[in-house]
C-alpha positions in Angstrom: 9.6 15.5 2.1 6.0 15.0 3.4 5.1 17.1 6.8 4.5 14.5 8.8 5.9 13.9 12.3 9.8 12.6 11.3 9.3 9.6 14.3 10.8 6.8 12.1 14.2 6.1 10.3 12.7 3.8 8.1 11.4 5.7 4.7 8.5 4.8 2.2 7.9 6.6 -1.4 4.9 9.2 -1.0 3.9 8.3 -4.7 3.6 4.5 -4.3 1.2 5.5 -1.1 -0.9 8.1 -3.0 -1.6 5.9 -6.4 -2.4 3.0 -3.8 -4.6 5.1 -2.1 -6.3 6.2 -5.7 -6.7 2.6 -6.1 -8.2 1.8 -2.3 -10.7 5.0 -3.6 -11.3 3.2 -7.3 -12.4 -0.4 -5.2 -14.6 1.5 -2.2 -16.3 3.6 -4.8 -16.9 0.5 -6.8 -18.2 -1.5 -3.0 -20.6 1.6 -2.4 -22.1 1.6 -5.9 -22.4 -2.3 -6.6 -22.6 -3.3 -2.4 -20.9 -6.7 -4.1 -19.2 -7.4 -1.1 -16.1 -8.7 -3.4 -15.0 -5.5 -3.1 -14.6 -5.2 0.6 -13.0 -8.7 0.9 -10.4 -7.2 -1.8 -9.6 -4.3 0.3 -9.4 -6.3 3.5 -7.2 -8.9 1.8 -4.7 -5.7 0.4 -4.7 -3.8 3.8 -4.0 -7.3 6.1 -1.1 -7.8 3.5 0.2 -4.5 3.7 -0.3 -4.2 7.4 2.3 -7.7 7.9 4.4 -5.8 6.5 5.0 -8.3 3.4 4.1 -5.6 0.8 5.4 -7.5 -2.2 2.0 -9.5 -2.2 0.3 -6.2 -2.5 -2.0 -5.8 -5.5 -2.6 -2.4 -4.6 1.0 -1.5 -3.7 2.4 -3.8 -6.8 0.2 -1.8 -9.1 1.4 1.4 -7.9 4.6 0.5 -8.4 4.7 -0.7 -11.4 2.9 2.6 -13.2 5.9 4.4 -11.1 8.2 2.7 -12.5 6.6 2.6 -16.3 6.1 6.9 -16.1 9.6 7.2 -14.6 8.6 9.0 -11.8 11.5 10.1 -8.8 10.9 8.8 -5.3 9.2 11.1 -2.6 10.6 9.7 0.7 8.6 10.3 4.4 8.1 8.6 7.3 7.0 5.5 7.3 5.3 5.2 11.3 2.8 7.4 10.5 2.2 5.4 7.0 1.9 2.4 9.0 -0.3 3.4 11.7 -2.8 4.6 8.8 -2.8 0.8 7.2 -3.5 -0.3 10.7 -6.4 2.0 11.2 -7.8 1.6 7.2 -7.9 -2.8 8.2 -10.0 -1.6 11.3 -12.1 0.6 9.2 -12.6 -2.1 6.5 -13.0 -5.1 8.8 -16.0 -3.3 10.9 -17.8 -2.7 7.5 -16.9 -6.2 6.2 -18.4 -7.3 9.2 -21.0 -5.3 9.0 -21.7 -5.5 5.3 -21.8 -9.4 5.5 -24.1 -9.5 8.4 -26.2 -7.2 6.6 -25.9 -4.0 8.7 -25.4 -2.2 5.4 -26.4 1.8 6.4 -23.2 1.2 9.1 -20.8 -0.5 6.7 -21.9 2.2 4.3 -21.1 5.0 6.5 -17.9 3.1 6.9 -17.1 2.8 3.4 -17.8 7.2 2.8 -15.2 7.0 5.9 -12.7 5.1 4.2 -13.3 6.8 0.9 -13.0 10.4 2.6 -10.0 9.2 3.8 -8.1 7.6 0.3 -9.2 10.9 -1.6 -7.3 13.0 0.9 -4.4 11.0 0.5 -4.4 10.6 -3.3 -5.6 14.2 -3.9 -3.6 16.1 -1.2 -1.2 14.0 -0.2 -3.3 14.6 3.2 -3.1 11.6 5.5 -5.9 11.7 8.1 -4.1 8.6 9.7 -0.9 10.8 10.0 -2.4 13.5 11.8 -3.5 10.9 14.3 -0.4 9.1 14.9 0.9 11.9 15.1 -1.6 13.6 17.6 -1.5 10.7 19.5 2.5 10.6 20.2 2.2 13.8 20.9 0.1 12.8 23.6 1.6 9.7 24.6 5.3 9.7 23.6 5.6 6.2 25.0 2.9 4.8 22.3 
């Protein structure tokens, strides 16, 4: 079980979020180092598809699942809310530095993208989700959120 805040009833596999998140730090490593912006319309596309909710049209998510399947590997259920909340705060993330990539503002969008890859290697490395620790900071604060 992952320590985060046990808010929702609805449950998500920890591995499927961790390789996604290995994958989300594979395609912002490959944005910073090539700046082909490609790579940020890619990770915009995967997070606005994961964050309505119709997963199955992942690539990132699809991928993960599939090597999860192929090694055999047991679920790891936790909460999904706080899971969710992170998606929603990673497409904010990547659509200011699309934005800001596109219209050439490319020292903020870069910032952005060491943001975003801080984040990812947290989550696939630690199983540390900085989005988490928001959520759940913030309905501590606000239980009505």
């Amino acid at each position: 079980m992952s320590k985060s805040c046990p808010i929702s009833v609805h449950r998500i596999d920890a591995h499927v979020v961790r390789l996604t998140a290995l994958q989300v730090l594979i395609v912002g490593l490959l944005l910073l180092i090539t700046e082909d912006i490609f790579f940020s319309f890619l990770l915009l596309f995967d997070f606005s598809i994961r964050s309505l909710n119709i997963k199955q049209f992942s690539p990132f998510a699809n991928i993960a699942k599939i090597i999860i399947t192929r090694l055999h590997i047991k679920p790891n259920y936790c909460d999904e809310a706080p899971k969710r909340f992170s998606v929603y705060f990673g497409l904010v993330i990547i659509g200011f530095l699309t934005l800001f990539f596109y219209s050439g503002y490319t020292e903020i969008a870069t910032i952005l993208v060491v943001t975003l890859l801080c984040c990812a290697f947290l989550e696939a490395a630690f199983d540390y989700c900085v989005g988490c620790k928001v959520y759940c900071y913030l309905k501590r604060m606000f239980p009505n959120l």
